[in-house]
N, C-alpha and C positions, 0 to 999 in steps of 0.2 A: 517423571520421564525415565527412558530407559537409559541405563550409565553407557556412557560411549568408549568406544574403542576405535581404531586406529583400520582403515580398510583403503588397501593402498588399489581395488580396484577402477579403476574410471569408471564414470558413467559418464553415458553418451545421449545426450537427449531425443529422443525418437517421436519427437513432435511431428504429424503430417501435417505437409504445405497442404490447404485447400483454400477455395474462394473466401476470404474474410465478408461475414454475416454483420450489420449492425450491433447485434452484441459483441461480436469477437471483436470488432471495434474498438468499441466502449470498455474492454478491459483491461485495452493499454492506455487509456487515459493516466493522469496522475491521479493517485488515491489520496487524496486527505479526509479527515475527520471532520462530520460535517455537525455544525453547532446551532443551535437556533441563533436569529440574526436578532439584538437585543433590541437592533436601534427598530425597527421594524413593528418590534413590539408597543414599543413606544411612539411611532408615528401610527399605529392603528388605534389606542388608548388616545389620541389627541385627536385625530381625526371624530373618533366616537363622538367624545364630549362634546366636538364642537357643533357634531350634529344634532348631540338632546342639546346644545345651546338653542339649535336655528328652531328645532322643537317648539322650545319655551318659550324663545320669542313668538312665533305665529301665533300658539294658543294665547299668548296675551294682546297680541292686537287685536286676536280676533274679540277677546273678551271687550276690550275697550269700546270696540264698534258696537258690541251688544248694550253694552253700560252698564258691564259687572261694576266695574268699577272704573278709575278714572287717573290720569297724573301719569306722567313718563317714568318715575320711581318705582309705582306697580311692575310697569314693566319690566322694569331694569333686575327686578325681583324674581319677577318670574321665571327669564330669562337663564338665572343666576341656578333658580334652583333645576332648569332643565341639563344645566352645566354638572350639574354635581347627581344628577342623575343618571346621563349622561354618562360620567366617570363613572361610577361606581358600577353599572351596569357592562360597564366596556372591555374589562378584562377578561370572563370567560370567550366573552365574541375574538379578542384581540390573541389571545391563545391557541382559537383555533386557526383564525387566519394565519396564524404565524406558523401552526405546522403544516396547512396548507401552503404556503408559502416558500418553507425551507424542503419539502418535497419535489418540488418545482423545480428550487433551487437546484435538487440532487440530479434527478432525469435531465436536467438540459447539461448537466457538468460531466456525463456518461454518454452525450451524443457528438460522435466525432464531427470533427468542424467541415470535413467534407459534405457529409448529411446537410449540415445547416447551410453552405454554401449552395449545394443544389438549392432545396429546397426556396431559399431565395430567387434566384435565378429563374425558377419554375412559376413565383408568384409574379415576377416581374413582368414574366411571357404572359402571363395570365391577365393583369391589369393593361396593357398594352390592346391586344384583343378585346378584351372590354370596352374600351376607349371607342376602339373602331364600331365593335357594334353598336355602339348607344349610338353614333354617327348616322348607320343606316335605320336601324329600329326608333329611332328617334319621331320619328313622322307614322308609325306606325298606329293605327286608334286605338287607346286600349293599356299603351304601352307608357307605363308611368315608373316612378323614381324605383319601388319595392323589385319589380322584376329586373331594375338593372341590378340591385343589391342581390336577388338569388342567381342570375347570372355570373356575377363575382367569386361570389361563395364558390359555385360547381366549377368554376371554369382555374379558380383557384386552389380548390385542394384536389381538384385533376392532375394537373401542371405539376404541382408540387408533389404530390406520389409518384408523376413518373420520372421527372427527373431526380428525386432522392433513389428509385429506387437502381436508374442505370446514369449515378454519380460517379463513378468510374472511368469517366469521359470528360470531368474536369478535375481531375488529378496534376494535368499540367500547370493548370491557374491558380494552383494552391500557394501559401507561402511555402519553403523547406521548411519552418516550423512547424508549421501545419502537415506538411507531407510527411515529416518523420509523425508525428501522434498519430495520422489514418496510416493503420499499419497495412500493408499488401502483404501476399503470400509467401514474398522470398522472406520481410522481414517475421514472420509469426513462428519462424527456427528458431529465433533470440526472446525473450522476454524481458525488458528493463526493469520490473518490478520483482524483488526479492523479499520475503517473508523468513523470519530469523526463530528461528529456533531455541528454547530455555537452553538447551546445554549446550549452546552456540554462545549464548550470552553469556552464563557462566563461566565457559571455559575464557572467555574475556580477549583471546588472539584476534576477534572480531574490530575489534576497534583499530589493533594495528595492522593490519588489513587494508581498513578505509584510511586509513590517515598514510599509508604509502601506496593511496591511489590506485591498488588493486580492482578495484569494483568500480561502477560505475550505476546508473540508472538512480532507481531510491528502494530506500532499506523503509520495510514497513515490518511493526510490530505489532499484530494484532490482540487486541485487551483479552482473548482469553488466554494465551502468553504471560500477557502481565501481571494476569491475577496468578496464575499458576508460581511463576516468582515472586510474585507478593506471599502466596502462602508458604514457601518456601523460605523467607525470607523471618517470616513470624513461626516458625516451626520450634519447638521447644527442644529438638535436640541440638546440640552447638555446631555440631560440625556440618548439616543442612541448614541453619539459622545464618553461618557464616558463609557459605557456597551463595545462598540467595541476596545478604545484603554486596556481595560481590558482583554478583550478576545486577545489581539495582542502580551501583556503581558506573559499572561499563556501560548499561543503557543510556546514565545520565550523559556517560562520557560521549556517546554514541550520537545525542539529539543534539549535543553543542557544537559537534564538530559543523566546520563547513563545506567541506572534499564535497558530500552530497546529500539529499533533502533523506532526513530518518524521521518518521510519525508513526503514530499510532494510526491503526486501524480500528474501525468499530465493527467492521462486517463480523458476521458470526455462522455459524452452521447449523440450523435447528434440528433435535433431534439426534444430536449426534453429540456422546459427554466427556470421550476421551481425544486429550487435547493432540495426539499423535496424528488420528483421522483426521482432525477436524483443519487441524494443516496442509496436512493433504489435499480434502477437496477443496480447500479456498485457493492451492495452487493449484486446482486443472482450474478453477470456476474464474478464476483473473488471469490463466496462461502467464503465472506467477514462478519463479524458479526458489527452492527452499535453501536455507544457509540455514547446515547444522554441523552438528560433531558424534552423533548419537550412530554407530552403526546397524542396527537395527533400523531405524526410520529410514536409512537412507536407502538398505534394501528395502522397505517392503514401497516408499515412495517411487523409484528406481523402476520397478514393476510396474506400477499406475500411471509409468512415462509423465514423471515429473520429473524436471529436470534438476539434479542434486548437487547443490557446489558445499563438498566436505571439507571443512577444515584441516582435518586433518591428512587428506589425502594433497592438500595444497605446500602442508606444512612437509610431507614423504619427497614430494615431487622438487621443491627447493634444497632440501639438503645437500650437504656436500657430499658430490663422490670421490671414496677412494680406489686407489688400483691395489691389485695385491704389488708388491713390493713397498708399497711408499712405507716411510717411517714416519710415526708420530710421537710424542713426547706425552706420556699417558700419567695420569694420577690413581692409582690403583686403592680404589675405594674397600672391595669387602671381599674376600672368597666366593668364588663359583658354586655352583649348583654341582660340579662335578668335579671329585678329589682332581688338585693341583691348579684348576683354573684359580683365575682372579678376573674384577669386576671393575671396569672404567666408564668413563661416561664422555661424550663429548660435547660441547658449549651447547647443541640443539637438542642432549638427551641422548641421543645413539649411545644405544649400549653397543660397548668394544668388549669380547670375552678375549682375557691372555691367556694362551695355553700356557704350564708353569710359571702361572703370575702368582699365585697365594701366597709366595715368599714374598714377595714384594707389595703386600697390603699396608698401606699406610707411605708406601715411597710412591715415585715419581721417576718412571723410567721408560725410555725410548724402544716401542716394538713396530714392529713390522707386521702389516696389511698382509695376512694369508689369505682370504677370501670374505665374500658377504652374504648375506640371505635376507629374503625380506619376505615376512610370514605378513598375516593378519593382523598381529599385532604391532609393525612395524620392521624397520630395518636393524638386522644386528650386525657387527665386525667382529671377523672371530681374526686374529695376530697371536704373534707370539715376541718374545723380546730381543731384540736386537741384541745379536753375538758380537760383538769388536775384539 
């Protein structure tokens, strides 16, 4: 990552409000990490078996009617081994149903609940009208069980296209649960979902952040993130080696907290190998907002109208301000950059310069607020010492 610095300019997020799409939807949903479902695995492996059971039973009764051979035991045998056939056959079938399965899983966990509430609605209308027509088409010659079932079918994922598609019209009958996830136009200026940044993590202010209730929504960590600190973390020089098991730290500290939900992401960006971009597009592709510290990302994100909450411009924005006159009680650390200054620091970092303070390096004495400035790199106090 690129080392970060201190950019006390705001960014202002330049998101256009337009009509929210069934994807734009779905990308304020929550994001978790989606895993194969174990138990599922395992009810497809016993389902399997139990059907080379039912197998092996028929081929033995059928046998017995033949007069292969004879006795309930045969059977109980054959049965046995259609069981263990059965198993042992049932695993690659039961792997793939299962990621067919957890696929399913995914697309209906990315369809806002307004969709799906249409959509019912539309089947409902659907099967009602059915009803009635079997009523009059019922006496009709000709007219038997199969055409009511392809009547169904059309008359159902009719109904259901058009009321999913102008769902818009039962937004009143939603839950407020439900109303806040199907996001409208005013809400697509905010994004709840924030995407964290390695020198965000690193720099470790992140955690204290969340834990005085700063943020809100959910922190997601996407794994190419955390291989990047994992490599970081195993790096052979010490002073990168110690920056990443820091940052491995604050994640930890990050996922235990309970202020709001923090997970890993597995989404990923193909095609694309440096990790700065690939941040990027995952916050336009989720209308995702980024949490870093890096000034460089944050311009060139800034630009691609993503919207940037920088650390460090949070950390600028709370300090304390002074006036020129106030007095403060300074500890005069090292000599200036320029003959006669001196060098202090204040409890957040703020470098204070004392005009003719180098005499006083090493003491502790009370100057007076002449003025302040605040570059790119931060805010400086330039004082000089209180005459009595």
């Amino acid at each position: 990552m690129m080392d970060s610095t201190k950019d006390p300019t705001l960014i202002k997020d330049p998101t256009l409000i337009k009509e929210p799409t069934l994807l734009e939807e779905s990308a304020h949903l929550p994001v978790r990490e989606q895993v194969s479902p174990r138990w599922f695995y395992i009810l497809m492996r016993g389902l399997l078996s139990l059907f080379g059971a039912g197998v092996g039973f028929l081929v033995a009764s059928n046998l017995v009617r033949q007069g292969w051979f004879g006795g309930p035991i045969n059977t109980v045998y054959v049965t046995l081994v259609g069981l263990m056939i059965g198993y042992l056959l049932s695993s690659p079938i039961a792997k793939s149903l299962t990621k067919v399965f957890n696929k399913t899983l995914e697309a209906s966990n990315k369809v806002p609940p307004q969709a799906v509430l249409a959509a019912i609605v539309g089947i409902t209308v659907a099967l009602i009208i059915t009803v009635l027509l079997n009523s009059l088409l019922e006496r009709v010659p000709g007219f038997t069980w199969y055409w009511s079932l392809l009547i169904t079918v059309l008359l159902g994922t009719a109904f259901a296209w058009f009321f999913v598609v102008n769902r818009q019209v039962f937004r009143p009958t939603l839950p407020a649960q439900a109303r806040d996830t199907a996001t409208t136009p005013t809400t697509l200026e905010t994004s709840k979902l924030k995407l964290i940044d390695t020198s965000a993590i690193i720099d470790g202010r992140i955690a204290d952040i969340v834990e005085a209730n700063f943020l809100d929504g959910t922190l997601a960590i996407p794994k190419f993130v955390l291989n990047e600190l994992q490599n970081i973390a195993d790096s052979s020089d010490s002073l990168r080696r110690g920056r990443g098991r820091r940052g491995l730290e604050v994640l930890d500290k990050l996922i235990q907290q309970g202020k709001i939900p923090t997970q890993v992401m597995s989404d990923d960006v193909p095609g694309i190998t440096e990790v700065d971009e690939k941040l990027i597009r995952l916050c336009q592709q989720k209308n995702a907002a980024l949490i870093t510290t890096d000034y460089n990302l944050n311009r060139v994100a800034a630009l691609q109208n993503v919207r940037v909450l920088n650390v460090n411009q949070l950390a600028n924005a709370v300090r304390a301000m002074f006036l020129p006159g106030e007095r403060l009680s300074m500890h005069i650390v090292k000599e200036g950059r320029e003959p006669g200054q001196g060098l202090a620091y204040l409890e957040d970092g703020t470098m204070v310069v004392v005009e003719d303070g180098s005499d006083y390096v090493g003491e502790t004495i009370d100057v007076v607020v002449t003025s302040h400035l605040q570059t790119n790199m931060g805010r400086m106090i330039f004082a000089k010492p209180h005459q009595r």
